[in-house]
C-alpha atoms as an extended CHARMM CRD file, in Angstrom:
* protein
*
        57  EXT
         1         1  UNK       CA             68.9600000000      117.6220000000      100.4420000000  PROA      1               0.0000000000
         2         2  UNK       CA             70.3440000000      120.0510000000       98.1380000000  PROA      2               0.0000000000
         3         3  UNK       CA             72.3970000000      119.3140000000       95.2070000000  PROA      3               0.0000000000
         4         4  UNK       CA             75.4910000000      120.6590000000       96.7870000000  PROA      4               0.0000000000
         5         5  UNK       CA             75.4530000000      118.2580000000       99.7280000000  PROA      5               0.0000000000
         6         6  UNK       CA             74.8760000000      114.8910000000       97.6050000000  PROA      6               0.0000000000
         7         7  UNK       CA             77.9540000000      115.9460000000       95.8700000000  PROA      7               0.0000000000
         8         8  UNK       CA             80.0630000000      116.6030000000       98.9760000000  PROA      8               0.0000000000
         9         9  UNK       CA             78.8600000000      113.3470000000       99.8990000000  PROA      9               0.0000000000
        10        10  UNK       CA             79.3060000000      111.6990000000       96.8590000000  PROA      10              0.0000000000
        11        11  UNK       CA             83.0600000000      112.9450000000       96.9780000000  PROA      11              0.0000000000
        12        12  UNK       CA             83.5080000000      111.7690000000      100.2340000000  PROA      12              0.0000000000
        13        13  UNK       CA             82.8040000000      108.2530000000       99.3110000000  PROA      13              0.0000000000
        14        14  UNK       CA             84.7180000000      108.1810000000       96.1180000000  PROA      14              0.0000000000
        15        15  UNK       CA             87.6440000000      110.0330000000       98.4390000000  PROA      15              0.0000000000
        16        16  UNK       CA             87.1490000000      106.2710000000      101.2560000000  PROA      16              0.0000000000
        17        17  UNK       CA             86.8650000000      104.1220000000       98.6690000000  PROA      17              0.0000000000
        18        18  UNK       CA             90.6990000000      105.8170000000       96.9240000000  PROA      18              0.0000000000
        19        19  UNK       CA             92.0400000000      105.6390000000      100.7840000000  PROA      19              0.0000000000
        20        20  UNK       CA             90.8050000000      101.8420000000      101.6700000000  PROA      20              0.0000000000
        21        21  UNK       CA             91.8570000000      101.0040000000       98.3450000000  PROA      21              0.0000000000
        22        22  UNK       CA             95.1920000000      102.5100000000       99.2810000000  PROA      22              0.0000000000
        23        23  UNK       CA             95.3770000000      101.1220000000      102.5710000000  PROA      23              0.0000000000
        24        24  UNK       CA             94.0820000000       97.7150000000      100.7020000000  PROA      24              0.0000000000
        25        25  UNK       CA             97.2950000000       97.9750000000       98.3750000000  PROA      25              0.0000000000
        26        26  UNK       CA             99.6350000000       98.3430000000      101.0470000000  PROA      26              0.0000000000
        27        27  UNK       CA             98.5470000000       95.4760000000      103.0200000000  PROA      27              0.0000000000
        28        28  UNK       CA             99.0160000000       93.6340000000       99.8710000000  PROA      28              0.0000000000
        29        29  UNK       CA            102.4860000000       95.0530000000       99.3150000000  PROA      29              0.0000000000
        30        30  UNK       CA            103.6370000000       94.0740000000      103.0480000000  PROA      30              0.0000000000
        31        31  UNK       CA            101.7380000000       91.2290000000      104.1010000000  PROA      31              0.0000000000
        32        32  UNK       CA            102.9470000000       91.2180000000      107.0230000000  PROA      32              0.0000000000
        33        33  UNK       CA            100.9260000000       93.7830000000      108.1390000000  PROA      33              0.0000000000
        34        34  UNK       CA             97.2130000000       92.3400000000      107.3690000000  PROA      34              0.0000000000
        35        35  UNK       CA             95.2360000000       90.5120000000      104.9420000000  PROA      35              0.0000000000
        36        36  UNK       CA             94.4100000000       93.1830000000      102.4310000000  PROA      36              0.0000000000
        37        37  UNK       CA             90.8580000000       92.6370000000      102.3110000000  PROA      37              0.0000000000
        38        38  UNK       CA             90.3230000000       93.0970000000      106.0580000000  PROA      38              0.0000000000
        39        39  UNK       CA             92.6210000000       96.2500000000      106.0970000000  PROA      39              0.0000000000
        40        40  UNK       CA             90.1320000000       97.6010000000      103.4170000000  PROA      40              0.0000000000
        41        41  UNK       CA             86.7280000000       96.6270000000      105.1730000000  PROA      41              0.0000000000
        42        42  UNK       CA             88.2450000000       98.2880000000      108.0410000000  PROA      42              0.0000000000
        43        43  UNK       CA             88.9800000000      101.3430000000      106.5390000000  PROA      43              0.0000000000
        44        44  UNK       CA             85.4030000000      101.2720000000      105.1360000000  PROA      44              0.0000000000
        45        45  UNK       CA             83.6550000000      100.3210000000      108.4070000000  PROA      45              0.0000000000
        46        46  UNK       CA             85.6910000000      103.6310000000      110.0130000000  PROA      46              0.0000000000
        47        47  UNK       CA             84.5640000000      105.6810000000      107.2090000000  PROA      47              0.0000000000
        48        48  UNK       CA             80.4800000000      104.6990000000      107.1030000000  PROA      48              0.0000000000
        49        49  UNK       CA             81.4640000000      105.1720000000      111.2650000000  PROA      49              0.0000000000
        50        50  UNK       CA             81.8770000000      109.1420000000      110.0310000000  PROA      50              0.0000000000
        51        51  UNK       CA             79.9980000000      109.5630000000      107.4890000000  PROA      51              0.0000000000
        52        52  UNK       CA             76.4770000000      108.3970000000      108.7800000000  PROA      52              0.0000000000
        53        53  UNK       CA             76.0030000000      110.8120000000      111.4050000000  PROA      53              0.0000000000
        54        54  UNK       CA             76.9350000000      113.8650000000      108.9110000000  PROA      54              0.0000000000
        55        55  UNK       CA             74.8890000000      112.3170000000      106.3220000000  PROA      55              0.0000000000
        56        56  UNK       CA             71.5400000000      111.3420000000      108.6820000000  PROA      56              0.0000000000
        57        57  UNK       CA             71.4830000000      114.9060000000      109.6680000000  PROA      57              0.0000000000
């Protein structure tokens, strides 16, 4: 892999880990909505669900 595409991918991951964080937060905020922690796993799971194909090839 070149040096170009570990940094794309390390972006990407620092860019899922700000969203589930988000998404984490919000939960927290309203929580009515979901448990926070399970709102963040979830947001993780759909990201590694993305990510491994691109990063496998």
């Amino acid at each position: 892999m070149s040096t170009l595409v570990l940094l794309v991918i390390v972006l990407l991951v620092l860019f899922g880990a700000v969203v589930c964080s988000g998404l984490a937060y919000l939960a927290y905020r309203h929580p009515a909505v979901r448990e926070p922690l399970i709102v963040g796993l979830t947001g993780m799971a759909v990201l590694a669900s993305i990510m491994m194909p691109i990063v496998a090839r």
